[in-house]
C-alpha positions in Angstrom: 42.5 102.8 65.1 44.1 100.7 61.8 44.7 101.1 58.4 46.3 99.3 56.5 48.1 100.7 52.9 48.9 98.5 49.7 51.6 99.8 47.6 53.3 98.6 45.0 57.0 99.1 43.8 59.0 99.1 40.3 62.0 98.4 41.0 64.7 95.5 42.9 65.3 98.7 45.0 62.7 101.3 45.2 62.0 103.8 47.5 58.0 105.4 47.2 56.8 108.6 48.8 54.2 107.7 50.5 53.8 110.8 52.8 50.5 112.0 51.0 49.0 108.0 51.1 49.5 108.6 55.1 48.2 111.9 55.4 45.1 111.0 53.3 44.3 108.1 55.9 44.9 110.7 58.8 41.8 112.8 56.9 39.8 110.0 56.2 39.7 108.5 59.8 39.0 111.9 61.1 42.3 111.7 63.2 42.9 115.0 64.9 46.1 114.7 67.3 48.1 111.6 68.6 50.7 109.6 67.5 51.1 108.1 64.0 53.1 104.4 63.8 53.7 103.2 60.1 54.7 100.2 59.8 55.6 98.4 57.0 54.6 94.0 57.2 57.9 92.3 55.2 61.1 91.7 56.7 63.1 92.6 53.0 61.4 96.6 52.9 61.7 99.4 55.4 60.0 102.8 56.5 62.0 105.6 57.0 61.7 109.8 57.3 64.3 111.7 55.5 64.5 114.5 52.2 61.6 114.4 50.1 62.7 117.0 47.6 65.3 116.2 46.0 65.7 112.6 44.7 69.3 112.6 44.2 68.9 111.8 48.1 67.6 108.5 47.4 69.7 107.9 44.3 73.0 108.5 47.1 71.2 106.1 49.8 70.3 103.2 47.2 74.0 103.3 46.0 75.6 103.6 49.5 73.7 101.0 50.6 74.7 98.8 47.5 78.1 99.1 47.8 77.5 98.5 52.3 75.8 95.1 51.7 76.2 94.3 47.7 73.5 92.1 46.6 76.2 89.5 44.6 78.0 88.7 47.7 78.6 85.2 49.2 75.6 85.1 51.7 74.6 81.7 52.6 70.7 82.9 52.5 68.8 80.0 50.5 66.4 82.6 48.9 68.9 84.5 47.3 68.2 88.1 48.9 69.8 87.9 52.3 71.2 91.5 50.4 67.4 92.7 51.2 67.1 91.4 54.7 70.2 93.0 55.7 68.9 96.4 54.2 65.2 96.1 55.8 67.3 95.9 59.1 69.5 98.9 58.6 66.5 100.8 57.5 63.9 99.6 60.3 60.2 98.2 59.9 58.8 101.8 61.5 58.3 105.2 62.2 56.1 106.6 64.4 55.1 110.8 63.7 53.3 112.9 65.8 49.5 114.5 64.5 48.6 117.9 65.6 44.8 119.0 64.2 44.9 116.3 61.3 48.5 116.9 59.7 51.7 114.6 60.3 54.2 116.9 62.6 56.8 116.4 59.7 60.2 119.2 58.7 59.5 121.0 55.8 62.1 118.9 53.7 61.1 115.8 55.6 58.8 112.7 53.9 58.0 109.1 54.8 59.1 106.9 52.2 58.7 102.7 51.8 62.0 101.7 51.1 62.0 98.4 49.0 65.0 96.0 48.9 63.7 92.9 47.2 61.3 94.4 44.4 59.0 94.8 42.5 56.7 93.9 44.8 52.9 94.6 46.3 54.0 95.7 49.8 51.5 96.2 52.9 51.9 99.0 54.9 50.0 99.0 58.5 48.6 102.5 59.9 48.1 102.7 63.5 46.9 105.5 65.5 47.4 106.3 69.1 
């Protein structure tokens, strides 16, 4: 089983909660346990799982990772955002969460978030269930 999610982001980096977008899919395909992959189709965003309450999380990741691979370096990257590819590695492409009677098997704290590197952008996000 697919889905595939469009979001879109605001910012040159930009990470989106997109736990509830997941969970929705989950309810709309009827999925009732298995395995959840989310995987995210651009090689310059990422998907990862960590602390969806308090945003100053993100706010300390997006400027850690700035100052790990600054975006004004001397990359040799024609396009001008090797910065964004580097990042979208770090990060990953995917996560994959368990499903137990319809609801992600998340940590209380714990949300998926699409991490952009190279916004804004429309980013596509695949869903696939196992």
């Amino acid at each position: 089983m697919l889905k595939q999610l469009t979001v879109t982001t605001t910012n040159r980096t930009d990470f989106l909660n997109i736990t509830s977008k997941v969970q929705r899919a989950i309810e709309e395909l009827s999925v009732k346990n298995g395995l959840c992959t989310v995987c995210v189709q651009h090689t310059t965003a990422g998907i990862f799982i960590n602390e969806s309450s308090d945003p100053a999380v993100r706010s300390d990741l997006a400027d850690f990772l700035e100052k790990l691979v600054p975006w004004g370096a001397n990359w040799q990257h024609l396009e001008g955002n090797a910065a964004a590819h580097i990042k979208a590695i770090l990060c990953g492409n995917s996560q994959s969460i368990p499903v137990v009677a319809g609801r992600l098997q998340l940590g209380i704290w714990q949300g998926i978030f699409l991490a952009e590197f190279d916004g804004p952008r429309s980013r596509k996000i695949l869903l696939s269930f196992t």
